[in-house]
Phi, psi and omega in degrees: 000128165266145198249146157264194205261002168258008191106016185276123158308122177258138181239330188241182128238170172240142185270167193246155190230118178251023193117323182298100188306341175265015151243023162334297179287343168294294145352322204244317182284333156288349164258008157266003172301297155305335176292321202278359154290332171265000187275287166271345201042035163221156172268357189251034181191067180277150184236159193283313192299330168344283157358288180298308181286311176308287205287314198312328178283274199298341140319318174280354185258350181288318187280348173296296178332322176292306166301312189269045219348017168317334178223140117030072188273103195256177155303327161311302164308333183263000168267349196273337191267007168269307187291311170322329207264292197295312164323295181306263199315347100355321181271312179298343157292340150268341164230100204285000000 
């Protein structure tokens, strides 16, 4: 089992998109992987609404942390809550 560095369980990851338009398509087959692992716990049965069920939760859970000062509101945290937002808009542009 992996731990982050406050002690968190860590159970999926999601890969980070950072923009590049020439990894885009790379980008999205690991995240439709990941979603449907985390969804379902196989990779082979990504569904589009996953998108909708995912990202919007781990955004609001972030911004809870923040709020219930469970986290930092650091720079950090606003790029993890920046890379989140351009991933979610990137998935809903490819599954409309």
């Amino acid at each position: 089992m992996k731990f982050t560095s406050h002690n968190e369980r860590i159970t999926h990851w999601m890969p980070v998109y950072f923009g590049k338009e020439d990894n885009q398509e790379r980008f999205l087959y690991f995240l439709e992987h990941s979603l449907s692992m985390i969804m379902t716990n196989s990779t082979r049965n990504f569904k589009p609404e996953f998108i909708i069920e995912v990202f919007p939760k781990l955004m609001i859970t972030t911004i809870f942390y923040i709020m219930d000062e469970k986290k930092h509101a650091s720079i950090r945290v606003i790029r993890i809550l920046s890379h989140l937002h351009s991933m979610f808009l990137l998935a809903l542009k490819k599954y409309p």
